[in-house]
N, C-alpha and C positions, 0 to 999 in steps of 0.2 A: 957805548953799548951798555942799558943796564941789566943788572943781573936775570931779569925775567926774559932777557934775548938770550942770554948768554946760556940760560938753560933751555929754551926752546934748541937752540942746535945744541943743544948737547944730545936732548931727547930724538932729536930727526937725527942723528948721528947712529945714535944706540939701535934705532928702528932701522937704519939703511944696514947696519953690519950684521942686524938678527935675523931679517928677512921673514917676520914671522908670516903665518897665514892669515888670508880674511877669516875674522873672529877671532885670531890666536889672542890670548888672556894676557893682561903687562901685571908685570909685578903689582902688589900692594901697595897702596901707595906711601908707608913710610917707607919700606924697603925699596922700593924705587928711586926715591929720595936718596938713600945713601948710597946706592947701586953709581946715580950719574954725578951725585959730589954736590947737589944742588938742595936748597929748602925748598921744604915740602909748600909754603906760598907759591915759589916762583915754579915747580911742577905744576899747580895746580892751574896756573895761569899757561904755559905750556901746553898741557892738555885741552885746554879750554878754546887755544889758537886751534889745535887741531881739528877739537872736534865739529869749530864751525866750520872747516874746512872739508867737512865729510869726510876725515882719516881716520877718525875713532868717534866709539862709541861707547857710551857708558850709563848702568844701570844699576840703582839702589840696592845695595846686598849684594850684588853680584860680577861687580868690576868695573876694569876698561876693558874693552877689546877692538883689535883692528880694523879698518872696513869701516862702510856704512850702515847701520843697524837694521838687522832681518824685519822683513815686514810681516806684519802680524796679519795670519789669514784669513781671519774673521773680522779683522777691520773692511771700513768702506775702499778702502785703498786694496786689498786683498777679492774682494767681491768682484770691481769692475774690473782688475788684472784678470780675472777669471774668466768673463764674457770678453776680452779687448783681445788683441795678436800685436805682433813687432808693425807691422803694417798702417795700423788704425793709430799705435804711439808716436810710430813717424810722422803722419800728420797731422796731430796736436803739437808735437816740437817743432814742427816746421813752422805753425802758428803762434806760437808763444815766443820759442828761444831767440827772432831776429827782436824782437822789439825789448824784449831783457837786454840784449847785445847793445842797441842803440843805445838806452837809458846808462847803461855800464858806462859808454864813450863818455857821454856827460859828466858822469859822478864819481866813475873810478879815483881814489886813491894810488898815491907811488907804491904802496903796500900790495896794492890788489896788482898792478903790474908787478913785480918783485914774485907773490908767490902764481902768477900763472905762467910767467920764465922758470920756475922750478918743477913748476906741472910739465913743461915741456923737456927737458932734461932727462923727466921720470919716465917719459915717454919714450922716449930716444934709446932712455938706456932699458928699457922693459924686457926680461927676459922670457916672460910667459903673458896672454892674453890677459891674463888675470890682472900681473900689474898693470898692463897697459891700461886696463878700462878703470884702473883704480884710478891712475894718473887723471883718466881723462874725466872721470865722474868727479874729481875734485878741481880742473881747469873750468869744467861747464858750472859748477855751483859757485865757485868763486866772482866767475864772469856774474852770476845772478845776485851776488852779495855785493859787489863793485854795483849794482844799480842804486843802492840805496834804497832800493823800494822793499818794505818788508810785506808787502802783498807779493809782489812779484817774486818776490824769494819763495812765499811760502805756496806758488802756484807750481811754480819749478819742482821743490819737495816731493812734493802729490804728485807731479811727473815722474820727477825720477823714481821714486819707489815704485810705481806702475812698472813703469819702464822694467826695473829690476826682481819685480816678482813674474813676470814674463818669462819664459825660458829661451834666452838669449842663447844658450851654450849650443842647442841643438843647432845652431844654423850655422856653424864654425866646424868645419871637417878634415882640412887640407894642409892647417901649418900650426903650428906649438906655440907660435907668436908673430906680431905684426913684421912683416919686411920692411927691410930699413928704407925702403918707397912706398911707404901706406901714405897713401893719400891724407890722411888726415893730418899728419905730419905739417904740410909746409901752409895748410888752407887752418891748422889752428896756428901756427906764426905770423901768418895776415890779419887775423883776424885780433890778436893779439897787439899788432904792430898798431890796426884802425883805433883802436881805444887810447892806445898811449899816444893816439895823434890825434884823440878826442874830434872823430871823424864820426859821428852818429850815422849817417845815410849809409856810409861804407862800411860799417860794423855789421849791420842791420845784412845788408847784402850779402856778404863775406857770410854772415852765418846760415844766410837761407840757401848759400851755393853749395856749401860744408854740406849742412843736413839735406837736401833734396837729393847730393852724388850718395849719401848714405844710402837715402833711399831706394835711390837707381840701384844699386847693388845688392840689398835685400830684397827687391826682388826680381834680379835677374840671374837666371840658374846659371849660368856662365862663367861667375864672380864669386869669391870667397866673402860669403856675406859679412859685412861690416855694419855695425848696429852702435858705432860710436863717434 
């Protein structure tokens, strides 16, 4: 293991015991440095894992912080969030993420499996929605990074930021966090399993079956809407 691993889990370590919030600010980064016992190179490579990972975010002058970075409302990605609803997003992902998925089965790296069995872990163990969709916003950008396609990565992005400048929270009323039978649970373990069996057709499938019961569920009044 060398030292640049050795201080990525020390940082996912220090992050899992602080529990901060989406947006909450990490130290500075020399004081951080000596906070987790590690050089300030092998942090920066650390954060750097993270932050493709959609865990943090960070901006010139003004830090790192938790989460994926707020979308700016005068951007073009801010406008058509404005005219779109949960409905019209579900099917652009329904179109886009099975063929991300397929391309992933191909290309994935043991890496890219490795941190989306950690996406699931986060999941499992998520004590409020919040981190759940954290988890799950960083399993589904992964799966788009394992494509190797950086078009398709960067189509995903412009998704998901849509996706999350949307007001998601309104359509959640009834529980504090996912039941430990949320369906999305054992259909992102399939789907997880198809790629490390570099199964394309069945990746592809497995994620349109995922996001379409999403969708059944958003919009049926019946169901505790799931938008993840």
């Amino acid at each position: 293991m060398t030292t640049a691993d050795g201080a990525l889990i020390q940082l996912r370590a220090w992050l899992a015991q602080r529990k901060l919030p989406s947006n909450g600010r990490l130290p500075p980064e020399r004081e951080f440095a000596e906070i987790l016992g590690v050089s300030r190179g092998d942090l920066r490579k650390a954060l750097a894992t993270l932050e493709r990972n959609g865990e943090l975010w960070r901006q010139v002058g003004k830090g790192t912080f938790i989460g994926t970075k707020p979308v700016d409302e005068l951007s073009v990605v801010g406008k058509v969030a404005d005219q779109s609803n949960p409905l019209e997003v579900m099917n652009a992902r329904i179109i886009i993420e099975p063929i991300i998925c397929q391309q992933a089965a191909i290309n994935a790296a043991s890496m890219h499996i490795d941190e989306l069995n950690r996406c699931m872990v986060a999941q499992r163990a998520a004590q409020s929605w919040r981190q759940y969709e954290n988890a799950d916003n960083r399993l589904h950008r992964i799966i788009a990074i394992a494509s190797g396609n950086i078009v398709l990565l960067a189509l995903f992005d412009q998704l998901n930021a849509i996706r999350r400048a949307v007001v998601w929270g309104r359509l959640r009323q009834h529980s504090d966090a996912p039941p430990t039978n949320h369906h999305s649970f054992s259909q992102h373990e399939k789907i997880i399993a198809s790629i490390a069996q570099r199964d394309p057709e069945l990746s592809a499938l497995l994620m349109r079956e995922h996001l379409e019961e999403v969708r059944h569920n958003l919009i049926n009044p019946g169901k505790i809407a799931s938008i993840v």
